[in-house]
C-alpha positions in Angstrom: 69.4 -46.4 41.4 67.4 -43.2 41.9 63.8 -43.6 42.3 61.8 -41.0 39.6 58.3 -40.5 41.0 55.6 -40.6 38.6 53.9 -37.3 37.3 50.2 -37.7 36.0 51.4 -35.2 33.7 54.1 -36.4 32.2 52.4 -40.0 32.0 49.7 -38.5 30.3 51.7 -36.7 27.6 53.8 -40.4 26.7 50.2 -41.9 26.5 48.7 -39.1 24.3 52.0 -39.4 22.3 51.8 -43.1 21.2 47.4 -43.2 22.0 47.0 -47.5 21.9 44.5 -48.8 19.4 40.6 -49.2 21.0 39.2 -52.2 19.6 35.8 -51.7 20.8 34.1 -50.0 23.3 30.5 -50.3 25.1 28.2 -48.5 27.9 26.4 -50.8 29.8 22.8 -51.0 30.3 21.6 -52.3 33.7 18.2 -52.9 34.7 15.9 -53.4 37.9 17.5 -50.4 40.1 14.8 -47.9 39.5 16.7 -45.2 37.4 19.7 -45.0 39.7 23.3 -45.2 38.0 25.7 -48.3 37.9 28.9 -47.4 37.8 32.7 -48.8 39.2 31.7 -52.6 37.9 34.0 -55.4 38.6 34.8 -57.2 35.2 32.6 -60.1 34.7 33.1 -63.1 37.0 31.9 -66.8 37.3 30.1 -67.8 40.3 27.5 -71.1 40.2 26.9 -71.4 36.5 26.2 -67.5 36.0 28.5 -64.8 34.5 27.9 -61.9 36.4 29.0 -58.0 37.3 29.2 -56.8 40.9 28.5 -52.4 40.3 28.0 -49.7 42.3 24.5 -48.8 42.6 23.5 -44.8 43.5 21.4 -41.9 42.4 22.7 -39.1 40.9 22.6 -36.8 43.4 23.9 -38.5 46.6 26.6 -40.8 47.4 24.7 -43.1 49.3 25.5 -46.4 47.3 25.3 -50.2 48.1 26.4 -52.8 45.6 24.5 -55.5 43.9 25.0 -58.1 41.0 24.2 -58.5 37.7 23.6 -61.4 35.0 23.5 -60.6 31.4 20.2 -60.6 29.3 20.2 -59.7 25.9 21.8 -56.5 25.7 21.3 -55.6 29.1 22.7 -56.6 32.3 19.7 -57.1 34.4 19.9 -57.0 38.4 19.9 -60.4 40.3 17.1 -60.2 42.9 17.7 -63.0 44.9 21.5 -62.3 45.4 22.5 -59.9 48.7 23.3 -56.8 48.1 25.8 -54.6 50.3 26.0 -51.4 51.8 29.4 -50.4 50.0 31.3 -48.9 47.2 33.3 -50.0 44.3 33.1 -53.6 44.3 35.9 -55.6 43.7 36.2 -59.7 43.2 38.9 -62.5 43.7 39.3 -66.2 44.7 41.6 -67.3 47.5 41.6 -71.0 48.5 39.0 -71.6 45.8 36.4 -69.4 47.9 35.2 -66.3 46.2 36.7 -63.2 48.3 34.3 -60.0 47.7 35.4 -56.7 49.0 34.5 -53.4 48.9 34.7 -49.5 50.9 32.2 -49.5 53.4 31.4 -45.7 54.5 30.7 -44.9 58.2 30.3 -42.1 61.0 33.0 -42.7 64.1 32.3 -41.7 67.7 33.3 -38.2 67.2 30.9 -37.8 64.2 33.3 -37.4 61.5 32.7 -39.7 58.0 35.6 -42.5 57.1 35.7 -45.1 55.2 37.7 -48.6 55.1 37.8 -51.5 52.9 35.5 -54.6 54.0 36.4 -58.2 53.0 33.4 -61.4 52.3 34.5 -64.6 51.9 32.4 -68.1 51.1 31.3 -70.3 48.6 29.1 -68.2 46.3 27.5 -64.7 46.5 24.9 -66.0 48.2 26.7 -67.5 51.1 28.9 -64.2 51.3 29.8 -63.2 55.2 32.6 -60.6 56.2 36.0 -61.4 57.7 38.4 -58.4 58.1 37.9 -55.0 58.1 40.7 -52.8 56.9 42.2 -49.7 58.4 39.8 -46.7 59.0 40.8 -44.2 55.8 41.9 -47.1 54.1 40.2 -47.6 50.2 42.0 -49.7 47.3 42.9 -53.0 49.5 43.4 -55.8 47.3 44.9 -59.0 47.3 45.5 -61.7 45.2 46.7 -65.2 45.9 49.9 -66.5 44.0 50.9 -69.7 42.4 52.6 -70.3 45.5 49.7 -70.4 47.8 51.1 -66.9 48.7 48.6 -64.1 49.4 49.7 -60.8 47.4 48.4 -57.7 49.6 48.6 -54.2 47.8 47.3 -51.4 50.2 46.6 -47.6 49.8 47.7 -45.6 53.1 47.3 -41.5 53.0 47.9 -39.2 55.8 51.5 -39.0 57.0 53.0 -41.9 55.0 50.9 -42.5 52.0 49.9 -38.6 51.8 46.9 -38.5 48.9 47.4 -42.1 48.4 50.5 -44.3 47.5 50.6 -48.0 46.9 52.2 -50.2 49.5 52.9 -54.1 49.4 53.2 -57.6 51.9 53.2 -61.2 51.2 51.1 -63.3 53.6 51.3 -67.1 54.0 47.2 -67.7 55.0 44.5 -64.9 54.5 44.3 -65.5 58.5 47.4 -63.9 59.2 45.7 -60.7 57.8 45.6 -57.8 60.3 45.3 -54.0 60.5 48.7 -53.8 61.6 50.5 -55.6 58.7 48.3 -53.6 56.6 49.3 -50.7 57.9 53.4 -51.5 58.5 53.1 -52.6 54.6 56.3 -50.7 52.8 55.3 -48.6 49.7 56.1 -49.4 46.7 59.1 -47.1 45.9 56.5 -44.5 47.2 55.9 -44.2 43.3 53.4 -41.1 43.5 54.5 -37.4 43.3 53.0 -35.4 46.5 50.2 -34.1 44.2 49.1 -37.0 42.6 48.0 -40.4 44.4 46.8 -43.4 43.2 45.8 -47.0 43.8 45.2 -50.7 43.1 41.7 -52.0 41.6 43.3 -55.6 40.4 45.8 -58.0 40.3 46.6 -60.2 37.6 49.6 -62.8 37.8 51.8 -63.0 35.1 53.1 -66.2 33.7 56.7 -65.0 34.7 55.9 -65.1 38.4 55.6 -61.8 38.5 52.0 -59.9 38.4 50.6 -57.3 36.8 48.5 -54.5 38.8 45.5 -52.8 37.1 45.0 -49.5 38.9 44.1 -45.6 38.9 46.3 -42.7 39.0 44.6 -39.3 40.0 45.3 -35.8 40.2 43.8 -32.3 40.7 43.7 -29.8 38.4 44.4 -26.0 39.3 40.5 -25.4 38.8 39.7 -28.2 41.9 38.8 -30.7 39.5 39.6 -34.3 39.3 41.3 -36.4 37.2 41.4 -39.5 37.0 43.5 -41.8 34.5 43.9 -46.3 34.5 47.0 -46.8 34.6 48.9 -50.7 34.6 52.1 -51.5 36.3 54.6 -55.0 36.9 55.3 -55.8 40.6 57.6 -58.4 41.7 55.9 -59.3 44.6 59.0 -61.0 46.4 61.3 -57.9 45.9 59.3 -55.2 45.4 60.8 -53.7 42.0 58.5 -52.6 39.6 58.2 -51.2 36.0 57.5 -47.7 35.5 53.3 -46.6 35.6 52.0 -46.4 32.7 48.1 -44.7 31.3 46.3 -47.4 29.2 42.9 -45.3 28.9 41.8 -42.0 29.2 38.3 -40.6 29.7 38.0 -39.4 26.3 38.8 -43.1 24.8 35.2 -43.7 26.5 31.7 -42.8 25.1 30.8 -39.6 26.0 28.0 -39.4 28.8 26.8 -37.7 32.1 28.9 -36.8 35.1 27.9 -36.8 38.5 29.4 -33.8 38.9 30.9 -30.2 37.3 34.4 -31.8 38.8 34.1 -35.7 38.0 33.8 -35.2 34.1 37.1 -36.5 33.3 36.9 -39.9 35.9 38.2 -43.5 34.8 38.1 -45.9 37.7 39.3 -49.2 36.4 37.2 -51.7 38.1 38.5 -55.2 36.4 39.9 -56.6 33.2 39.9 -60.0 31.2 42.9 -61.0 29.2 42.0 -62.8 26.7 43.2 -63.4 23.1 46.1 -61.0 23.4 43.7 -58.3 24.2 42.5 -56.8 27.5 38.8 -56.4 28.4 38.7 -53.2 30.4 35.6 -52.7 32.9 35.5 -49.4 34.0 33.7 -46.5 35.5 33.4 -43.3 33.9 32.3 -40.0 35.2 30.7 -41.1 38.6 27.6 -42.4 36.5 28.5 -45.1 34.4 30.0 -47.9 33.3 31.8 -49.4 30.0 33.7 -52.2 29.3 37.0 -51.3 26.6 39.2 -53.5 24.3 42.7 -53.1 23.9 45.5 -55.1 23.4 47.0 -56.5 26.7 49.5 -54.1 28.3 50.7 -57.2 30.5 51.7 -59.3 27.5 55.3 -57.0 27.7 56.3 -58.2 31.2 55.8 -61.3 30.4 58.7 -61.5 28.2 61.9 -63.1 29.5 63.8 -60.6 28.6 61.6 -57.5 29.6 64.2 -55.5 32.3 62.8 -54.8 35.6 62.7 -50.8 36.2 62.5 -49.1 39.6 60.7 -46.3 39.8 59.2 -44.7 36.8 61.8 -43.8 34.5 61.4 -42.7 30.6 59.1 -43.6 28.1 
């Protein structure tokens, strides 16, 4: 079967043909982090009694960040002063082994002076006991992982350069989380390459499907002819034993956001999905908009589709 690539473009135009309903949508308040903008949260997550929200914590006019957490309090979502925070960007959360796996894209200088950036994995009990593990390739952002009802480990990867070019979406399977290694990482086959050579894109979450398949949450990007960005969440089915997936597909837009500040002249038009809740038929989208803040967005679940036994598995991206 031949493989169509997806086009941001033409994804676009099939969403803003049949535009979903919004159910309801908020900007979050945080407090305690002296004026500076929260933005890229993780959806809320459980950890010893508390709900809270892991975000991305920076002022407006750099890019030097570190993540901290959050509880709610009234209708704010106040920062947790006794909990670590980490010198990272867009936070991400997951259990594995019944152990709360943290991870995030630590920035850094190498030995020839040049700035990189790789994905850094926690692991323990609780926030507070928190210590890393694995640290993922250099140039490497979007590593998640999930583990399956199998006891599996679900990897999805981002590589650019020569194979991934701006970014594409590659896969593996691990037994343990300590058979994780920059190698695997790195051999990981895409996932039908699925991004045109202009676009790119990546994983923010994994959500397993009652099929045995999952469902990815992620972010599908482009530039415009201007130099700007834009950026688009976007859900996809993988089946993570074969690799065959349904086409991508936009769920939210910038403009299905409240309007607000951007960090920049060339970030006005950002989504970066950070994490969802499916719940009730609907999914609770946590996202960051613009570079500067973040909002949390109903709709109804995208997922619930491929859970259907008789739902076809595409390849590639086909028609809408």
């Amino acid at each position: 079967m031949t493989v169509q690539l997806a086009d941001c473009r033409r994804l676009l135009k099939a969403y803003e043909a049949h535009r979903p309903s919004i159910h309801d949508v908020e900007k979050l308040k945080f407090t305690g982090v002296g004026g500076k903008d929260v933005y890229n949260i993780t959806a809320v997550f459980s950890d010893g009694g508390k709900e809270l929200i892991a975000g991305r914590v920076e002022s407006r006019d750099n890019e030097q960040s570190e993540v901290a957490f959050f509880e709610r309090h009234g209708d704010c979502w106040q920062l947790l002063k006794d909990l670590p925070t980490f010198s990272l960007q867009d936070p991400f959360v997951t259990r594995v082994d019944g152990l709360l796996v943290f991870g995030g894209v630590e920035v850094f200088t190498d030995h020839q002076g040049r700035t990189l950036w790789r994905t850094v994995l926690y692991k323990g009990k609780n926030v507070k006991s928190l210590v890393p593990f694995f640290r993922g390739p250099d140039g490497m952002k979007d590593l998640r992982l999930s583990q399956l009802r199998s006891g599996e480990i679900l990897v999805l990867t981002r590589p650019q350069g020569k194979k991934g070019g701006r970014g594409k979406i590659g896969f593996l399977l691990l037994s343990s989380l300590s058979e994780l290694t920059v190698k695997k990482i790195e051999d990981a086959p895409l996932i039908d390459e699925h991004f045109t050579g202009d676009d790119w894109g990546g994983a923010n979450e994994i959500h397993q499907l009652e099929n045995g398949k999952v469902g990815v949450l992620g972010h599908v990007a482009r530039f415009d002819k201007t130099g700007k960005r834009h950026y688009y969440s976007m859900v996809f089915m993988l089946d993570p034993q074969t690799g065959h997936h349904s086409p991508l597909e936009i769920i939210a837009t910038r403009r299905d956001f409240i309007d607000g500040p951007a960090k920049r002249e060339d970030l006005k038009d950002i989504v970066f999905s950070g994490g969802a809740i499916r719940k009730d038929a609907k999914l609770i989208l946590y996202a960051g908009t613009s570079d500067t803040e973040a909002q949390r967005i109903v709709l109804n679940d995208p997922f619930e589709k491929y859970e259907r036994e008789d739902e076809p598995v595409a390849v590639g991206d086909g028609e809408f």
